[in-house]
C-alpha positions, -999 to 999 in steps of 0.1 A, spaced: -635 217 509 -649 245 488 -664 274 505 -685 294 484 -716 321 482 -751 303 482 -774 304 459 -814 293 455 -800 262 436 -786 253 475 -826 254 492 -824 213 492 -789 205 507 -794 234 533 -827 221 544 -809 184 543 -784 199 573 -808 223 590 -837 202 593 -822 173 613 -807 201 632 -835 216 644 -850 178 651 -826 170 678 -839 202 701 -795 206 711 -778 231 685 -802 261 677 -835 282 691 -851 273 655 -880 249 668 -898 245 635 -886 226 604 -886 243 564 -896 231 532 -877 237 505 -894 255 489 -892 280 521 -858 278 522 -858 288 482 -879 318 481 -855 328 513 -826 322 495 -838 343 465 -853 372 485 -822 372 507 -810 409 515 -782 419 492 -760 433 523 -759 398 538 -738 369 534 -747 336 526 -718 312 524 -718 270 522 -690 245 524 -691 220 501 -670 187 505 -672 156 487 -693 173 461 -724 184 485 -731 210 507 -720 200 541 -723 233 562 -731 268 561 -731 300 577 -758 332 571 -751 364 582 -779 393 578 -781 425 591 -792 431 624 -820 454 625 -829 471 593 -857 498 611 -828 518 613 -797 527 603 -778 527 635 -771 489 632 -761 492 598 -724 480 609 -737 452 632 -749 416 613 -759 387 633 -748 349 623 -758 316 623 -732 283 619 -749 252 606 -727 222 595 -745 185 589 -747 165 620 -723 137 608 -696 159 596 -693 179 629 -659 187 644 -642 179 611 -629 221 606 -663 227 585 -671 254 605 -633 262 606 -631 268 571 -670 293 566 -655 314 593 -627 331 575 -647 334 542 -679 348 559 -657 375 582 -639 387 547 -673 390 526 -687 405 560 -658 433 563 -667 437 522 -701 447 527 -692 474 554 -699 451 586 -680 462 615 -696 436 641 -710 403 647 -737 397 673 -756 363 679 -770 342 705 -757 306 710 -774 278 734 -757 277 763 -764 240 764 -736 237 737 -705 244 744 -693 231 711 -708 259 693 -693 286 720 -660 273 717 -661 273 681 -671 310 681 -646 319 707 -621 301 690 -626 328 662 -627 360 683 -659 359 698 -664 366 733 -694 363 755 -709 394 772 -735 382 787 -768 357 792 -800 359 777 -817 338 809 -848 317 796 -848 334 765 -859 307 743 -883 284 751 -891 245 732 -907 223 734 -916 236 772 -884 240 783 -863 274 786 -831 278 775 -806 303 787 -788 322 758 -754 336 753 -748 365 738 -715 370 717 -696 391 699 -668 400 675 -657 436 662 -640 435 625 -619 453 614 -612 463 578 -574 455 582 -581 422 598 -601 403 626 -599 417 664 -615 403 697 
């Protein structure tokens, strides 16, 4: 598996994974498919302080993480990024995800990230463990915080502090 950075060329393959993704209602808060040509013109206007990486095995895309600042109103978050894990339904639990992580947390420390913040479902555990598994760790619950197809879903709220001589919890 190659993990590299993404580029516009990528809008196709990343909409192949996310799509599906965001069909089954179980992995993410995203509730509304993209086109490609969405995902394109996202891709190319992409902020230049985030980090766009995809793993690519058997010569296609087959996962990918994004990782874009936090808040840009200010500059009091400009160490914090938030990140998203998306690997193709088939191919899950096959170290995917296991091999963006490492790549995405150098590029991050690169670009003068200090911290990591997201949200994962707290209907998937897979995803939590994943992210704990790399030095996240949970501090708290967003409680109904999304809310598809009619139904709430609790959030959790993780973390990981960087550091620019190596990962810490």
């Amino acid at each position: 598996m190659q993990i590299r950075d993404a580029t516009p060329a990528d809008a196709e393959a990343i909409v192949q994974i996310l799509n599906p993704i965001i069909a089954a209602r179980l992995y993410t808060a995203l509730d509304t498919p993209f086109t490609v040509d969405q995902e394109r013109v996202f891709l190319e206007r992409f902020p230049a302080r985030g980090v766009w990486k995809v793993a690519v095995g058997a010569g296609r895309v087959v996962g990918f993480q994004v990782l874009e600042p936090f808040a840009t109103y200010t500059h009091a978050f400009d160490h914090v990024g938030t990140l998203g894990t998306f690997v193709d339904l088939a191919l899950r639990r096959q170290g995917i995800a296991r091999g963006l992580f490492p790549a995405t947390f150098a590029a991050a420390r690169a670009k003068g990230y200090e911290k990591i913040f997201t949200f994962v479902r707290a209907d998937n555990p897979a995803a939590l463990s994943a992210y704990v598994a790399h030095g996240f760790r949970a501090i708290g619950t967003a409680r109904r915080h999304a809310k598809i197809d009619g139904r709430y879903v609790d959030e959790i709220l993780i973390e990981k502090l960087l550091d620019v001589l190596g990962p810490t919890t």
